[in-house]
C-alpha positions as CSV (number, residue, x, y, z in Angstrom):
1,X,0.0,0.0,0.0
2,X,2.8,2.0,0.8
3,X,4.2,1.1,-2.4
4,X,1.5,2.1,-4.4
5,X,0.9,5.6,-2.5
6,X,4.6,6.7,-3.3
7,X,4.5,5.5,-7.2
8,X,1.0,7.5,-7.3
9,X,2.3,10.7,-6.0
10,X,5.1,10.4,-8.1
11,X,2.5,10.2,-11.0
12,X,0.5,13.0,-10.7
13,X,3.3,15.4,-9.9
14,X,4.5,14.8,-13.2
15,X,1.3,15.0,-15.2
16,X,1.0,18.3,-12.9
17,X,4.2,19.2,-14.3
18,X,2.4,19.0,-18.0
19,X,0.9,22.0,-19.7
20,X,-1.2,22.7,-23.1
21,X,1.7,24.7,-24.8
22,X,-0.1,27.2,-27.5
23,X,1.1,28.8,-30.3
24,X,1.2,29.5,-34.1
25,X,4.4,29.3,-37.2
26,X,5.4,31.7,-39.6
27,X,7.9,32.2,-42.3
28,X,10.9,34.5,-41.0
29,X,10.6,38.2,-42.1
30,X,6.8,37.8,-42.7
31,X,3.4,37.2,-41.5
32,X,2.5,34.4,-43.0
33,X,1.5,31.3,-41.2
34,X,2.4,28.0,-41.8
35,X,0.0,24.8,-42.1
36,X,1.2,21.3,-41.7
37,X,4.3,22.0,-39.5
38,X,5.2,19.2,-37.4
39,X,5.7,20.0,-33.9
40,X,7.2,16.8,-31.6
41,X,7.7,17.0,-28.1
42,X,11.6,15.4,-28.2
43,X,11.2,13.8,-24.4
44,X,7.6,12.1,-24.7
45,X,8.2,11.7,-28.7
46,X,4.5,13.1,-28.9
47,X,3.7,15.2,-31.7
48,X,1.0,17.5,-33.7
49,X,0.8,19.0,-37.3
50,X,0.0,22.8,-37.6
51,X,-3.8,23.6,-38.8
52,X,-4.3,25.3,-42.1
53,X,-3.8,29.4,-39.8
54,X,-0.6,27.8,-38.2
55,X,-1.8,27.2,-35.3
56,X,-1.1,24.5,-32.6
57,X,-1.5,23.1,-29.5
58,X,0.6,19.8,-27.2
59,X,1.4,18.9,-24.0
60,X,4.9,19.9,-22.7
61,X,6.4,20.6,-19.2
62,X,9.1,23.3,-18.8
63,X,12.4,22.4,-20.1
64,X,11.5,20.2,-22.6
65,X,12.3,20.5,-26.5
66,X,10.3,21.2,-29.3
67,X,11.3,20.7,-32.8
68,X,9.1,22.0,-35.9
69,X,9.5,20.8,-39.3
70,X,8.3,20.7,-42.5
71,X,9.2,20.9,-46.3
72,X,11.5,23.4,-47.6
73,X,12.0,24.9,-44.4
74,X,14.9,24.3,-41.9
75,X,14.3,22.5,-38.8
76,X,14.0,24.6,-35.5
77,X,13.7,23.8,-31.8
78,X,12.8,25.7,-29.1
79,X,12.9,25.0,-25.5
80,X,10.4,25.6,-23.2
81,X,10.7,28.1,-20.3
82,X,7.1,29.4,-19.2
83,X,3.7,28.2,-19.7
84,X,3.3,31.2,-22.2
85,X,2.0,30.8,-25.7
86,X,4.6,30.8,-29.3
87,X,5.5,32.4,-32.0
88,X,7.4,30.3,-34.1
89,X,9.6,31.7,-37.2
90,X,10.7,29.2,-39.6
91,X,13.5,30.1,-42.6
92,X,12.5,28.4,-45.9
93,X,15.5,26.7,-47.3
94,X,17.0,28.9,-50.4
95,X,18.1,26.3,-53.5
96,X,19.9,29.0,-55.6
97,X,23.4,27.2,-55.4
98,X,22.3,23.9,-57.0
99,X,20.6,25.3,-59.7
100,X,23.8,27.3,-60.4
101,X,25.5,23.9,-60.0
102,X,23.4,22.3,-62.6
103,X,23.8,25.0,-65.2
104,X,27.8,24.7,-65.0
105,X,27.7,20.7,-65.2
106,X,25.2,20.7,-68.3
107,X,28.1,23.4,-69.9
108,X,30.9,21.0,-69.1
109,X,29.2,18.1,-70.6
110,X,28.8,19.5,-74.3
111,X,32.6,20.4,-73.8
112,X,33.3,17.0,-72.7
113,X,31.8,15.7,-75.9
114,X,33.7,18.2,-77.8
115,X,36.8,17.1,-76.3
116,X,36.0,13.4,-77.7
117,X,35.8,14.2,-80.6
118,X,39.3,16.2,-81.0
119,X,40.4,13.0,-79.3
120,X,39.7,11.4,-83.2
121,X,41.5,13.9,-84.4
122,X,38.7,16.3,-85.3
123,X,39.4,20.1,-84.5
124,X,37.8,23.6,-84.2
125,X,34.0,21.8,-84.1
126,X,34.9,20.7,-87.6
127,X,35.5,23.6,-89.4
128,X,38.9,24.2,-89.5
129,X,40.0,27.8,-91.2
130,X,42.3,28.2,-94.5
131,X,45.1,29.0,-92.2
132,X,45.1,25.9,-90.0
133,X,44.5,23.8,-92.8
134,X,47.5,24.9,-94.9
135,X,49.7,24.6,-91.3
136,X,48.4,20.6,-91.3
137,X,46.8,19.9,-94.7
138,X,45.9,16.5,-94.1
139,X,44.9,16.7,-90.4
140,X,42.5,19.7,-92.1
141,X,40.9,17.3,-95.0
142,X,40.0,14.8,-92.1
143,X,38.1,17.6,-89.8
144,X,36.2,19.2,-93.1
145,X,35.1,16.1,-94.4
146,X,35.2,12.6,-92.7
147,X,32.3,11.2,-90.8
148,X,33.6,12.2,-87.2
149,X,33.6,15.7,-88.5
150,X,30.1,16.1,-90.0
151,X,28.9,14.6,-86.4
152,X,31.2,17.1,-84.6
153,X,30.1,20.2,-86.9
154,X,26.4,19.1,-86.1
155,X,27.1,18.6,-82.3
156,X,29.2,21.8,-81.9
157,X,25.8,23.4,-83.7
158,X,23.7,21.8,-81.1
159,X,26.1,22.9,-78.5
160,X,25.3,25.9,-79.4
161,X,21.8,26.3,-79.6
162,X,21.7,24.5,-75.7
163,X,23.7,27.3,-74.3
164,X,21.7,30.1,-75.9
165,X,18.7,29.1,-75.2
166,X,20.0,28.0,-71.4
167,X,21.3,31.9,-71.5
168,X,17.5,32.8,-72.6
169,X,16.0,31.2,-69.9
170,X,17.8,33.2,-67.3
171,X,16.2,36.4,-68.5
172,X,13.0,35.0,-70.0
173,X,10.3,32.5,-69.1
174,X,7.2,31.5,-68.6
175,X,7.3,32.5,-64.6
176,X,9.0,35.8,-65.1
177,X,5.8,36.3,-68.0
178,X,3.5,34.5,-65.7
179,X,4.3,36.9,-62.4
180,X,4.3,40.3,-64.9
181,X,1.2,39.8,-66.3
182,X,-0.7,37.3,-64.7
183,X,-1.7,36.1,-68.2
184,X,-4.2,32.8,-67.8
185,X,-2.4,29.9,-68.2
186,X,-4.2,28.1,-71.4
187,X,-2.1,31.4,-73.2
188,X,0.8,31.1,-71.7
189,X,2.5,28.9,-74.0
190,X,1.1,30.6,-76.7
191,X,2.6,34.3,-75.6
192,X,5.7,32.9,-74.0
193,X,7.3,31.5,-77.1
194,X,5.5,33.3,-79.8
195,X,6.5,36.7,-78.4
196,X,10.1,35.4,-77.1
197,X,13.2,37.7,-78.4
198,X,16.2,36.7,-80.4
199,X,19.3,35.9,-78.6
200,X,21.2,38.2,-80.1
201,X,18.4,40.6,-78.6
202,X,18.0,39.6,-75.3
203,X,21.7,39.4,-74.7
204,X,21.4,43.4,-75.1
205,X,18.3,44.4,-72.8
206,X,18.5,44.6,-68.9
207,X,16.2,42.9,-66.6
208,X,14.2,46.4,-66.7
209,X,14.3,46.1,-70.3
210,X,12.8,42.9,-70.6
211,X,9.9,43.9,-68.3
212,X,9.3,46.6,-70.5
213,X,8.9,44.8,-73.7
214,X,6.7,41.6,-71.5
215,X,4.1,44.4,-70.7
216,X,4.0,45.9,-74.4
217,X,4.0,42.6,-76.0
218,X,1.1,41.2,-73.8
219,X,-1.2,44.4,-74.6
220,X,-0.1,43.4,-78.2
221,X,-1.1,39.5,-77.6
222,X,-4.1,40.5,-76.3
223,X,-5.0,42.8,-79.1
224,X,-4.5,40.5,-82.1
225,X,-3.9,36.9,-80.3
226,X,-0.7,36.6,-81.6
227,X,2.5,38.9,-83.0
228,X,1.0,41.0,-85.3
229,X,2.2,40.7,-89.4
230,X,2.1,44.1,-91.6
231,X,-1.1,43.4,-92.8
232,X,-2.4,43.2,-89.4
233,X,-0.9,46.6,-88.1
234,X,-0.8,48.6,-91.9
235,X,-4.0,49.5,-92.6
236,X,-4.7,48.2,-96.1
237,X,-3.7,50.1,-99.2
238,X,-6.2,52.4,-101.1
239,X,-7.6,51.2,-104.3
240,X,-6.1,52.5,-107.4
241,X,-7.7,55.4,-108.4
242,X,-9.5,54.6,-112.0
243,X,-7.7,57.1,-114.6
């Protein structure tokens, strides 16, 4: 009996110990709240998910842990010192780096395969000029016309064509067009590559630059439904005049 008295103290001074800990997440630097956050209580391993306003509500007794996490957002933990509810400020994780990453592996493959092919013996992408030809005359006649060289002349072409357009991309695309003009998406295709600038073009225009001609080409777009041809913007010709 005495047993039994001691062990049941012991028990409900600790659940005494436990309190409904209150609070709500948000994304550092803002306002926003945060749904399905997963807050665990690291001592009883009990846990609860964030509603869709952020908010939440489990049992912890001062000093223990809480961890929140969630996708694309770093893992925090806070330790409880008062009874007093939360505010919880999560960072979202920033993936710049490995998209930079990718961009410089994709370049370094088409060199790779570049380098194979002056591994055969094939030089300059296949198109060797009149001066290196005459410095190796028969090293030139194998990279102008053999079978390695037509493949290299078409690759280094490809080559080509991949970095431009990966060059594009960084200044153009369907979520830059989609956040200027909040065009619907069943035209966004439709506008994004019919209305999309030259290279050579959009190598010279500044990020303001390109804004400016998104806007004007979308009032343009939603004028004719596509980019216009002279005989849509010149008004027609007169008649002849009968002499």
């Amino acid at each position: 009996m005495l047993l039994i008295f001691v062990l049941g103290t012991a028990f409900n001074a600790v659940a005494q110990d436990m309190h409904s800990i209150a609070g709500f997440v948000c994304t550092k630097g803002t306002s926003a709240r945060l749904a399905a956050v997963k807050v665990l209580n690291k001592r009883t391993n009990s846990s609860v998910i964030t509603d869709d306003i952020g908010n939440f509500t489990i049992k912890a007794a001062i000093g223990d842990s809480l961890e929140f996490s969630t996708y694309n957002y770093t893992t925090n933990k806070i330790a409880i010192a008062g009874i007093g509810d939360l505010i919880v400020y999560m960072n979202k994780v920033v993936q710049l780096e490995t998209v930079t990453i990718q961009g410089q592996t994709k370049q370094q493959e088409l060199s790779s395969t570049m380098g194979d092919y002056a591994k055969k013996g094939v030089y300059y992408g296949g198109k060797p000029s009149v001066m290196q030809d005459l410095a190796s005359p028969i090293n030139g006649i194998y990279s102008m016309f053999s079978r390695d060289a037509k493949n290299a002349r078409h690759f280094a072409e490809f080559s080509k064509n991949e970095m431009e357009a990966s060059e594009d991309h960084k200044k153009y695309n369907k979520e830059l067009v989609k956040k200027i003009t909040n065009i619907p998406d069943e035209d966004l295709d439709r506008f994004t590559f019919g209305f999309k600038p030259s290279h050579e073009d959009l190598m010279k225009m500044t990020d303001y630059d390109v804004i400016t001609y998104i806007k004007k080409s979308y009032e343009t777009f939603k004028k004719f439904g596509a980019k216009p041809t002279p005989e849509l913007v010149t008004p027609p010709s007169q008649p002849p005049v009968n002499q």
